[in-house]
ZABAVO-23536 format. One record per residue: x, y negated, z negated of N, C-alpha, C, CB in turn; residue in three letters. Coordinates in pm, 1 decimal, decimal comma. Atoms other than C-alpha are relative to their C-alpha. Glycine has a CB too. Layout:
# residues N
      n_xx      n_yy      n_zz     ca_xx     ca_yy     ca_zz      c_xx      c_yy      c_zz     cb_xx     cb_yy     cb_zz  kevo
         X         Y         Z         X         Y         Z         X         Y         Z         X         Y         Z   ALA
...
END
This chain:
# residues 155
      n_xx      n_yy      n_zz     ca_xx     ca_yy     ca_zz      c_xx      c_yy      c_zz     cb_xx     cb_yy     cb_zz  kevo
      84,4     117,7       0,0       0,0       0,0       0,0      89,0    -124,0       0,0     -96,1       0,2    -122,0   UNK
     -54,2     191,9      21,3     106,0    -354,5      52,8      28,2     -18,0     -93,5     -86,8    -125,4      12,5   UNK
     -19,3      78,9     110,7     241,3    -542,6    -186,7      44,8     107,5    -130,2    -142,6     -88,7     -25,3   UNK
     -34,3     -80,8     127,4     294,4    -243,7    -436,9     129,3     132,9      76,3    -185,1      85,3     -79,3   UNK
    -131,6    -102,0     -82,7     651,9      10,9    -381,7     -70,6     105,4      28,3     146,9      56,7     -91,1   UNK
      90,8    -129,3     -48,1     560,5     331,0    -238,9     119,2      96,9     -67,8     -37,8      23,5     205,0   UNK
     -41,8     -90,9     117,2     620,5     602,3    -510,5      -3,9     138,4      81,6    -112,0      -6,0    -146,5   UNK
      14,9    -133,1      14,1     599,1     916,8    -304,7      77,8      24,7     186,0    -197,1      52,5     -46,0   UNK
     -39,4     -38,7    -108,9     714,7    1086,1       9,2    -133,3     135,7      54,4     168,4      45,7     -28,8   UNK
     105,3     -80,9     -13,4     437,0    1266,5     184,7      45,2     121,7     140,5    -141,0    -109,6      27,5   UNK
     -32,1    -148,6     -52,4     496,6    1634,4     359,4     -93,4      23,0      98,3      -9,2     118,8    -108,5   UNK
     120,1      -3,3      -5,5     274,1    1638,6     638,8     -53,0     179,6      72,9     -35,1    -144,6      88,4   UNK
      -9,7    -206,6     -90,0     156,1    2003,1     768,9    -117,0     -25,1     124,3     -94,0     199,4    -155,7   UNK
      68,1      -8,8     -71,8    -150,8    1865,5     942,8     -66,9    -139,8      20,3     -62,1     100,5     -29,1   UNK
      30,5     122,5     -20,6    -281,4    1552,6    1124,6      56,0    -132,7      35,1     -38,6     -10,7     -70,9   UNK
     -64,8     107,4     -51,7    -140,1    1218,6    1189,1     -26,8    -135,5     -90,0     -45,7     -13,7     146,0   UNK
      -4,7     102,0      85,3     -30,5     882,7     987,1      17,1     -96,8     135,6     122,1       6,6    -129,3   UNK
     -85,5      98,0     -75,7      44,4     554,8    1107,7      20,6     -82,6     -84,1     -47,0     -62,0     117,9   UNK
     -62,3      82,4      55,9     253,4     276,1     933,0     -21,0    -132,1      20,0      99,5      25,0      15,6   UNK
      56,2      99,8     -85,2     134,6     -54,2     978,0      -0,7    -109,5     -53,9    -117,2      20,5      42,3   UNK
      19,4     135,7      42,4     166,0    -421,9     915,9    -128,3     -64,6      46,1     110,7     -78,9      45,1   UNK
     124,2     100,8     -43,7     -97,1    -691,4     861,6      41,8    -144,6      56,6     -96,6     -30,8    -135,0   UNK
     -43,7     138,6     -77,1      -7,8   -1003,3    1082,3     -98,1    -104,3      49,6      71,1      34,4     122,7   UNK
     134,7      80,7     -66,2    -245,4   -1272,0    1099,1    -140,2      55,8      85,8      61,1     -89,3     100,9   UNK
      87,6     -31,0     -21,7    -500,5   -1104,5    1113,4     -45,8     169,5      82,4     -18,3    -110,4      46,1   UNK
      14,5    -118,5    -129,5    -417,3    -815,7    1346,1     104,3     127,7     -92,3      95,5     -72,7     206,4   UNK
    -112,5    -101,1      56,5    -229,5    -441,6    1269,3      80,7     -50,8      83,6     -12,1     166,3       3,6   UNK
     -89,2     -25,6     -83,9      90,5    -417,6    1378,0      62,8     169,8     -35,8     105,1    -126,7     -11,8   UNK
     -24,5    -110,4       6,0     154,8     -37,2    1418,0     146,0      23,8      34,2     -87,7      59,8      68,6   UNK
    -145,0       6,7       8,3     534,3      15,8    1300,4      46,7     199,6      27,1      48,6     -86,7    -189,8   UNK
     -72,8    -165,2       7,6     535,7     427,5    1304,1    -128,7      72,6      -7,5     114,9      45,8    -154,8   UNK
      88,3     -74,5       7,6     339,6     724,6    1378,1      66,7     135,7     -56,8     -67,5       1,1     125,2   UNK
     -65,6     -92,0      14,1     411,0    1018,1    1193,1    -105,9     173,7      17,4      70,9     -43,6    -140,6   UNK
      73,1     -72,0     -51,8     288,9    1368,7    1291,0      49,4     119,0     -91,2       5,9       0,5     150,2   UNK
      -2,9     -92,2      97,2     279,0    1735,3    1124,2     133,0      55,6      43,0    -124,8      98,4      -7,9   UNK
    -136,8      -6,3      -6,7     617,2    1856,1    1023,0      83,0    -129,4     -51,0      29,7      29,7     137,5   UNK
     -63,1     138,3      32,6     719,0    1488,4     934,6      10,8     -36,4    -125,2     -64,0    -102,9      53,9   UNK
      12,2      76,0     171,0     758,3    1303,1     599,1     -20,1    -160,6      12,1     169,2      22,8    -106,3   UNK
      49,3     206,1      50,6     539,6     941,7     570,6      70,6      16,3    -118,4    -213,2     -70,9     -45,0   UNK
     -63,4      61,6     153,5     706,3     729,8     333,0      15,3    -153,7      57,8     185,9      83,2     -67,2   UNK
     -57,6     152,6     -67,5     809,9     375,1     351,1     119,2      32,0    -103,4    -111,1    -185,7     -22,5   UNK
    -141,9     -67,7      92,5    1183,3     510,8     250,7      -3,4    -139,0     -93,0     194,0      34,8     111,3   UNK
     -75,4     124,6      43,8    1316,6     142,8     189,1     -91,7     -17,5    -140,1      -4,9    -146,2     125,1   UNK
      39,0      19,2     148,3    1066,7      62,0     -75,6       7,0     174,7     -97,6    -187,8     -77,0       7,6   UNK
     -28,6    -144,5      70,8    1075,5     448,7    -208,7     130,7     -17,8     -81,9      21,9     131,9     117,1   UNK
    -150,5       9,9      93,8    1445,9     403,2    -268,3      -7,4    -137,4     -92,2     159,2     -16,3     117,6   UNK
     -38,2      85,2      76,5    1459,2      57,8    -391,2    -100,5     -11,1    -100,5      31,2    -109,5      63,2   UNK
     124,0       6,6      63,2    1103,9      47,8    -564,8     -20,1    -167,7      27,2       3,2      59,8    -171,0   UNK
      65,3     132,8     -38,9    1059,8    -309,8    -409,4    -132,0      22,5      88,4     107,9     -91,4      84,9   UNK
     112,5     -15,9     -63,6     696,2    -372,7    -286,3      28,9     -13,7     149,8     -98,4     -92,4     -51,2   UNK
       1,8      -8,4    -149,6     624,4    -264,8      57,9     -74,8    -102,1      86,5     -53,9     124,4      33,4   UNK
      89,1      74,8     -98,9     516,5    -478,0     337,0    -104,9      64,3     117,8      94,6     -78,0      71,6   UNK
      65,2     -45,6    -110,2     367,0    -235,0     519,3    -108,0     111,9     -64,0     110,2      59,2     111,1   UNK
     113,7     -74,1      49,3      39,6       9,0     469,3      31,9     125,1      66,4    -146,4     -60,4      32,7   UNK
      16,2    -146,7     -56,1      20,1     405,2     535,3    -117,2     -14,5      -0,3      49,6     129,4     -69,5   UNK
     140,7       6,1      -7,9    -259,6     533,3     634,2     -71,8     123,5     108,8     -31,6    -156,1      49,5   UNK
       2,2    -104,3     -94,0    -432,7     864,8     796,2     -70,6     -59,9     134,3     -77,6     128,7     -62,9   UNK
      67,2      66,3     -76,1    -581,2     818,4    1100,7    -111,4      98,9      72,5      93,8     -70,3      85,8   UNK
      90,6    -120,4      -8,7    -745,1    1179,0    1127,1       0,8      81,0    -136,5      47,9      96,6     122,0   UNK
     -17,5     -87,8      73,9    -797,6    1435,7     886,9     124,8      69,0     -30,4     -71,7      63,3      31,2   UNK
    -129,0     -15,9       7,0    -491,9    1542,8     744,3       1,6      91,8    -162,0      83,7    -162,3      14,8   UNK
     -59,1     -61,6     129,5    -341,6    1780,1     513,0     165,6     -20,2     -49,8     -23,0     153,8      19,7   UNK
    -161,7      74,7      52,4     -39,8    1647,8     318,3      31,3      47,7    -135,1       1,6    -185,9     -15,2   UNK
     -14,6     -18,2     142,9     184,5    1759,1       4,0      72,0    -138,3     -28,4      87,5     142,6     -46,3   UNK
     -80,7     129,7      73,2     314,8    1439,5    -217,6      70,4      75,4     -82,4     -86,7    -123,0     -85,7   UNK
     -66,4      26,2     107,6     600,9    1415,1    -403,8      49,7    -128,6     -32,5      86,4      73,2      -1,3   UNK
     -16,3     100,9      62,0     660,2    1143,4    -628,0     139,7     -32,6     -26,5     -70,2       8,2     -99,9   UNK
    -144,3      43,6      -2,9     985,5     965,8    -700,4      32,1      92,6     -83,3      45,0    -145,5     -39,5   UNK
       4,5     -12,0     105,7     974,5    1062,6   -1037,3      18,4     180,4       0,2    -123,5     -79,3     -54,2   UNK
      28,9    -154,0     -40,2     885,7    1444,3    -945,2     155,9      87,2      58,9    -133,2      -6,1     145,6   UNK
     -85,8     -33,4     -96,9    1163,1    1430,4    -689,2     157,5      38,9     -77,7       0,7    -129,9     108,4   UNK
    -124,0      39,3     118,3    1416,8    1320,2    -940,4      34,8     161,1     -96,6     -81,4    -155,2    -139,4   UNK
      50,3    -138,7     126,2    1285,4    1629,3   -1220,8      57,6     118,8     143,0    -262,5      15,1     -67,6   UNK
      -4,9    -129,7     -98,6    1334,3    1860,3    -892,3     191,8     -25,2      -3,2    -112,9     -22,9     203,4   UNK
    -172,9      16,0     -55,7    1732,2    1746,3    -805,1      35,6      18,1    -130,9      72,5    -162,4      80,9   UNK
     -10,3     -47,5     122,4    1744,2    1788,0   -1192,1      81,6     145,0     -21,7    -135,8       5,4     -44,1   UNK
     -22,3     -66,1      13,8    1672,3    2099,6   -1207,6      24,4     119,0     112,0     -53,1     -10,4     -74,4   UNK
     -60,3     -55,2    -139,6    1766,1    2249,5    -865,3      53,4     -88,9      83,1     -93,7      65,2      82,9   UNK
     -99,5     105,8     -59,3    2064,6    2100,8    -787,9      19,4      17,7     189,1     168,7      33,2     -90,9   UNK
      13,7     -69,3    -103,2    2031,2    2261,8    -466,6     -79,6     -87,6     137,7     -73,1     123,7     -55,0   UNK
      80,7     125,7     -98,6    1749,6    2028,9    -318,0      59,3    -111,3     -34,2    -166,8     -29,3     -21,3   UNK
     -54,2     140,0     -28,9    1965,3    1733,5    -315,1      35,2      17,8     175,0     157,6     -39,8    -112,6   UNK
     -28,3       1,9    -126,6    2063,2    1904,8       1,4    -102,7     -35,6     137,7      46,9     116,8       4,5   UNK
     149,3     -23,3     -49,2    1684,3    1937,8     121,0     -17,5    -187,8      28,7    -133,1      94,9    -153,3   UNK
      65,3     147,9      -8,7    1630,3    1538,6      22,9     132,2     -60,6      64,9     -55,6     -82,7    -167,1   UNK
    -118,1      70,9     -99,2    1966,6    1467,7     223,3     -29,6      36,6     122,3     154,8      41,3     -22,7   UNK
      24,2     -29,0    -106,6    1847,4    1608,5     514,3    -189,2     -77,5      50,3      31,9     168,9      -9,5   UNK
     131,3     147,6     -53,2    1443,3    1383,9     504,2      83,0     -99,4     -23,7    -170,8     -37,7    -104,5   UNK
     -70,2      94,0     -35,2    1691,7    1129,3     440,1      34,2     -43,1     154,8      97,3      26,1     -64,8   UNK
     -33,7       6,4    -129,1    1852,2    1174,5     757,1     -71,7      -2,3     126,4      60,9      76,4       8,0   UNK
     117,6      17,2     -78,2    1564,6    1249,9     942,4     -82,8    -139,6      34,3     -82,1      80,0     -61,6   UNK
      49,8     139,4      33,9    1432,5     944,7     821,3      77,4     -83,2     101,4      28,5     -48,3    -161,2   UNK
     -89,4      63,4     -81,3    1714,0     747,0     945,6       9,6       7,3     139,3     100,5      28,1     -36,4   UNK
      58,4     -20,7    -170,5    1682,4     886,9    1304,6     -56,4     -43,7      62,2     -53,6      70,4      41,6   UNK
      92,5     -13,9     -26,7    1362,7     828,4    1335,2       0,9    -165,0      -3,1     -78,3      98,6     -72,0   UNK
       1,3     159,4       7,6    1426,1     409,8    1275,6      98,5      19,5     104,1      42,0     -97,5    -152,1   UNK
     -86,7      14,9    -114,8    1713,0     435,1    1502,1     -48,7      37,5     127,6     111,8      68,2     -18,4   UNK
      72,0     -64,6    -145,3    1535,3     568,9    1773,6    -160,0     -83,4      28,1     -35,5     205,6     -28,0   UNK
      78,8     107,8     -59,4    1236,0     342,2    1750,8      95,6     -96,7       4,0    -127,5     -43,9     -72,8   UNK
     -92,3     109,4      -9,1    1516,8      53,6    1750,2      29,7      23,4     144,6     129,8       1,5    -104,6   UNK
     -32,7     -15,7    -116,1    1631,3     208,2    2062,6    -104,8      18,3     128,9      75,7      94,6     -16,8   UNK
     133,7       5,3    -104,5    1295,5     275,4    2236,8     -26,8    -177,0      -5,6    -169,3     113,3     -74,7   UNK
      68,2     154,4     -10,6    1203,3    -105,6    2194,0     123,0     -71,5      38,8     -74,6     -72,1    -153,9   UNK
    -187,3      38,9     -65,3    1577,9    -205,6    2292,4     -20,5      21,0     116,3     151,8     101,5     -44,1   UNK
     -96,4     -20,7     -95,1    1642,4     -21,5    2569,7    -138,7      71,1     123,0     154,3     119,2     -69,1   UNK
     109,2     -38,4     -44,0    1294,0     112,4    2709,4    -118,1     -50,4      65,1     -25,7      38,0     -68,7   UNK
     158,2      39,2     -66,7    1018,2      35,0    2951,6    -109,2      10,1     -66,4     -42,0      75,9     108,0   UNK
     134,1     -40,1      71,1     653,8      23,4    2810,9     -31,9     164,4      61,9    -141,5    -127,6      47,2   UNK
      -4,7    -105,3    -100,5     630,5     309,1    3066,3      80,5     105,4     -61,5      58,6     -45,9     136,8   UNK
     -51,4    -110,8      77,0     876,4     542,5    2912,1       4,3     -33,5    -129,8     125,7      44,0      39,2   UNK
      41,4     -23,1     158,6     798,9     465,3    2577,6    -120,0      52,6     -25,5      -3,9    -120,1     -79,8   UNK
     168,6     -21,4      -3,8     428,4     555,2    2608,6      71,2     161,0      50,1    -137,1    -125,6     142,1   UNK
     -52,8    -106,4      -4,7     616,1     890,3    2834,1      39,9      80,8    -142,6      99,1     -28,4      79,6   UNK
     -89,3     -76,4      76,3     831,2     958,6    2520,4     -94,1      48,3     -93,3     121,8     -73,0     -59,8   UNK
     113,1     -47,0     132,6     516,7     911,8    2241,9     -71,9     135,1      49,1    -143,2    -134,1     -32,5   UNK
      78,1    -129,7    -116,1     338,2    1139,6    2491,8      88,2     161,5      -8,2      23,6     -69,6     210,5   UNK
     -45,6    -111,7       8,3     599,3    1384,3    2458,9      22,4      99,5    -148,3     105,4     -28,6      63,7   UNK
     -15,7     -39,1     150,7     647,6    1385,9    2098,6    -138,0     112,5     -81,2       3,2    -167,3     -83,5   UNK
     126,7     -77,3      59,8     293,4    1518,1    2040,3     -96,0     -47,0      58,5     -29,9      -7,2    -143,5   UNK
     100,5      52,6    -119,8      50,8    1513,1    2334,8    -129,8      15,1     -78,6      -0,4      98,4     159,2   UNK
     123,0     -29,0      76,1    -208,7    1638,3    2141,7     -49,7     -77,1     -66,0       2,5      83,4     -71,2   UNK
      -8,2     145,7      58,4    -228,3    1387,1    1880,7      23,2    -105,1      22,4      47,1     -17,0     -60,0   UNK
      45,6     116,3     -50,7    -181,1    1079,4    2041,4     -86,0      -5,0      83,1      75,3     -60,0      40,9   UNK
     120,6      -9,9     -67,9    -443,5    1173,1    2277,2    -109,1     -11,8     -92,6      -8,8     120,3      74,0   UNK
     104,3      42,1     111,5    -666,6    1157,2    1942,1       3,9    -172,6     -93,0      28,1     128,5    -118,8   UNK
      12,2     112,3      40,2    -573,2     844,2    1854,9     -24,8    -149,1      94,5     103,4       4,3     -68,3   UNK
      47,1      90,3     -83,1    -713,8     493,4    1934,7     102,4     -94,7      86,2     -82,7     -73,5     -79,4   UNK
    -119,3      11,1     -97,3    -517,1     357,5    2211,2      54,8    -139,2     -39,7     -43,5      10,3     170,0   UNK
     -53,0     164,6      38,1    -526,2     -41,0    2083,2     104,2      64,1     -91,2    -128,0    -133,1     -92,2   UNK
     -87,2     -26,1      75,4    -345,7     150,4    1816,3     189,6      64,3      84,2     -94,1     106,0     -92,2   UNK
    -112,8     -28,4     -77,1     -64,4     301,9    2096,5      34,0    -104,3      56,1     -10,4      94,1      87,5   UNK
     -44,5     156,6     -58,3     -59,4     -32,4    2231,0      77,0     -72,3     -80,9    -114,9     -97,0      25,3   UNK
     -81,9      83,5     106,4      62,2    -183,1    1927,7     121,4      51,9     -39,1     -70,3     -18,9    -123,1   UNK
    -114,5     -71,2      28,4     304,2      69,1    1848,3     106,8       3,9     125,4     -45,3     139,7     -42,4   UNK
    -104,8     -13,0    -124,0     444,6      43,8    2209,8      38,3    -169,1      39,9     -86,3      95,6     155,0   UNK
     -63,9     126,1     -16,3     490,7    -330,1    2161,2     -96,8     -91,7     151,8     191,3      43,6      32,4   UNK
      46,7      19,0    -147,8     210,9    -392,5    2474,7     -97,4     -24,7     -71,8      -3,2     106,0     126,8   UNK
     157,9      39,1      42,2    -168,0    -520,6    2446,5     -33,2     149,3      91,0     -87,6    -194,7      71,7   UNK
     140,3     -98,1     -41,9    -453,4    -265,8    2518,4     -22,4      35,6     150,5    -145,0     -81,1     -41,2   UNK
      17,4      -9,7    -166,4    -466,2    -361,8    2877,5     111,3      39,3      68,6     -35,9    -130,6      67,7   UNK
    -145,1     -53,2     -87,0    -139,5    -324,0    2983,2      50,6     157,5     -14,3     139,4     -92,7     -60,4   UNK
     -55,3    -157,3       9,0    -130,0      37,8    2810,9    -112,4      78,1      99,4      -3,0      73,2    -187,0   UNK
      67,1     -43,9     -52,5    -455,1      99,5    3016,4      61,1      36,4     131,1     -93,5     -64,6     -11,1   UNK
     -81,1      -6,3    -117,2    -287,4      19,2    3345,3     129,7     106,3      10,1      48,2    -137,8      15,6   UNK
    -129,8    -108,4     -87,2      42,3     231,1    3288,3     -75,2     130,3     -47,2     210,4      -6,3     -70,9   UNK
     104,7    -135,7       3,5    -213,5     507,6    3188,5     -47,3      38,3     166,7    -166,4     -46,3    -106,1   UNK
     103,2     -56,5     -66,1    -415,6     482,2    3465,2     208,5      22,8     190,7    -225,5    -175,3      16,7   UNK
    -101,7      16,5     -97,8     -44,0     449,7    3718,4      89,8     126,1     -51,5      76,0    -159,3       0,0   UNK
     -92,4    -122,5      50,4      97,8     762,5    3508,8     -99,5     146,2      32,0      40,5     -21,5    -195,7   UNK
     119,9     -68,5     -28,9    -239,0     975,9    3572,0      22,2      45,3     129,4    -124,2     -79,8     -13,0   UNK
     -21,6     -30,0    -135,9    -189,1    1222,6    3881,4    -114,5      -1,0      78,7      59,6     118,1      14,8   UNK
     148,9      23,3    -111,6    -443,9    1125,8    4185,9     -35,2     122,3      30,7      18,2     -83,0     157,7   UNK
      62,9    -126,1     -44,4    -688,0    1424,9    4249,7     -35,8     -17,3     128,6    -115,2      43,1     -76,9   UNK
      12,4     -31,3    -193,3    -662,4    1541,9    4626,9    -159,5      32,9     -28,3     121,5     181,9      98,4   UNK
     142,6      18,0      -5,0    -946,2    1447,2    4804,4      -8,0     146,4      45,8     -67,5    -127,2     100,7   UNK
END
C-alpha cells in the first residue's frame, strides 16, 4: 500500500499482480508479476521506508506471504534459506534491469512482443489500458500495434 513499507514478499503459484503508481489522477503500471514470481516492492521491504507504489491482484490469485519478520525467524533458524532469499533477491534485481532495458532500448512493438511472450495467457486476461501503461504507450497506440501484429486471415 502507498504510503505504508511493504512487510511481506508474496509467492505467487496462481494468477497475476500488477505494481502501480498513482499520478495525478491516473495508474501508472510499473510491473506485472505472474505465477512462479515473488510481488514485493523489494526497496521498501528491505529498507522499511513507505512505498510509493500499490500491489494489487488483477485476477484471482493464489499467493503464499512471508513477512519480514517471518523471513528473518526462517534465516534464523535455517541457515540454509539465506541461499533461497539470495536467489528472489537476484531475481528481483533482473527483473528491474530488464524493464530498464525494455524502456531504454525497445520499440513499443517489441515490448508488447516480449510481455506477450512472458505469459501469453495472462496478459491476454488483462485490461489492455493496463498493458498500455506498463508499455509506456496510451490505449490507442497499443490498439494499433495489436491490430499491425495480428496475422491477416486469407481471403
Amino acid at each position: 500500500m502507498a504510503g505504508e513499507a511493504c512487510r511481506f514478499l508474496a509467492f505467487i503459484e496462481r494468477g497475476c499482480f500488477r505494481m502501480y503508481a498513482e499520478e495525478e489522477g491516473r495508474e501508472q503500471v510499473l510491473e506485472f508479476f505472474f505465477p512462479g514470481e515473488t510481488a514485493t516492492n523489494y526497496r521498501s521491504f528491505l529498507t522499511e521506508d513507505p512505498s510509493a507504489h500499490y500491489i494489487s491482484a488483477i485476477q484471482p490469485s493464489t499467493i503464499y506471504i512471508l513477512t519480514k519478520t517471518n523471513l528473518q525467524t526462517l534465516y534464523q533458524a535455517h541457515p540454509k534459506f539465506e541461499r533461497v532469499g539470495r536467489l528472489v533477491a537476484e531475481a528481483i534485481y533482473l527483473r528491474i534491469t530488464r524493464k530498464i532495458d525494455l524502456l531504454q532500448n525497445y520499440t513499443p512493438e517489441q515490448r508488447y512482443s516480449l510481455l506477450m511472450a512472458q505469459n501469453r495467457e495472462l496478459v491476454q486476461q488483462v485490461p489492455q489500458y493496463m498493458i498500455a501503461s506498463y508499455l509506456g504507450i496510451q490505449p490507442e497506440t497499443l490498439s494499433r500495434i495489436k491490430k499491425r501484429m495480428t496475422p491477416k486471415k486469407p481471403d
